[in-house]
C-alpha positions in Angstrom: 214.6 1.0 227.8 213.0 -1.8 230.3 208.8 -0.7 230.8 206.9 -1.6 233.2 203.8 -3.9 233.4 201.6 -1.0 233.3 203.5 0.3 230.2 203.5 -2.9 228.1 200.1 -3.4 228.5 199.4 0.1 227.1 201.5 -0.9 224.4 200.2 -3.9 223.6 196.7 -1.7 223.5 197.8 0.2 221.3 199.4 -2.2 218.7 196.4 -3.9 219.0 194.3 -1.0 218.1 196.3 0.0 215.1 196.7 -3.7 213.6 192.9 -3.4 214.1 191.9 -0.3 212.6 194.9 -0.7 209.3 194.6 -3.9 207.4 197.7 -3.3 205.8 199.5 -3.4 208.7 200.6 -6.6 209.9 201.6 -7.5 214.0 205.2 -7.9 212.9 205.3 -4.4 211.2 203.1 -2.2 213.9 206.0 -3.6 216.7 208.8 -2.8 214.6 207.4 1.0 214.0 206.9 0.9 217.6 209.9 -0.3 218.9 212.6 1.1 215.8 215.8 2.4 217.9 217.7 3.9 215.0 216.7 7.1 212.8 217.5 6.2 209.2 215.4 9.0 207.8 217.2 11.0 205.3 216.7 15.2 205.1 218.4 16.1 201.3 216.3 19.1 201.6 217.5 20.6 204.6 221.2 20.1 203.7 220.5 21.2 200.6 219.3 24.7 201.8 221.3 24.6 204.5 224.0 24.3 202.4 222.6 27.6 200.2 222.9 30.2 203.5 226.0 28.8 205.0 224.1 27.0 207.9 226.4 24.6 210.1 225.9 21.0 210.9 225.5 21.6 214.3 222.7 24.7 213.7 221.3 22.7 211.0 221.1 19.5 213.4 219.3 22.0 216.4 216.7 23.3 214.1 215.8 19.9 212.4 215.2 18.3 216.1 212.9 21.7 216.3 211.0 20.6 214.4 210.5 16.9 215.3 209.7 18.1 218.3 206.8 20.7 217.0 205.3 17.9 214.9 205.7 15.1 217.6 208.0 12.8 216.5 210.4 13.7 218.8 209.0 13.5 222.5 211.3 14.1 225.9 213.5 11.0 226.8 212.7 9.3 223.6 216.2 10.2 221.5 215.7 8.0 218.8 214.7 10.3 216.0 216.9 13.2 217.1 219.1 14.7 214.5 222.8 15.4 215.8 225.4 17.0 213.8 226.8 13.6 212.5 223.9 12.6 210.7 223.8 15.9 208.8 227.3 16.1 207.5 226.7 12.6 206.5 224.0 14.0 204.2 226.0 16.3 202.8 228.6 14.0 201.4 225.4 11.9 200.7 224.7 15.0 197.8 
């Protein structure tokens, strides 16, 4: 995703205010938070009960991206923490 000049100095605001305000961040940690491309979260709890009610990967993917969404972690035409169906079978020869 390229930004614009406008964008990366919003950014750079922003990284600068949270490097500011947490002292246990550091630069090099606040960017890569910021700019992290891959979702390596793992949800053992949702397979788990998914797994208890016959729920299928592709349901169980729908309602997990649900609720990323309703939280905020998962915002339109950012896809990087979406769940798809992949990730959750993986999880469930993960258990």
């Amino acid at each position: 995703m390229i930004k614009t000049d406008a964008a990366l100095a919003q950014s750079m605001e922003i990284l600068q205010l949270n490097t500011m305000s947490s002292p246990s961040y550091t630069d090099t940690d606040v960017i890569t938070m910021e700019y992290q491309s891959q979702n390596r979260l793992d949800f053992p709890t949702l397979v788990r009960e998914c797994d208890r009610y016959g729920i299928s990967d592709r349901a169980a993917a729908s309602f997990d991206s649900s609720v990323l969404q309703d939280i905020g972690i998962v915002h339109e035409g950012e896809t990087s923490h979406v769940v798809d169906r992949n990730k959750i079978r993986r999880q469930r020869k993960k258990l």
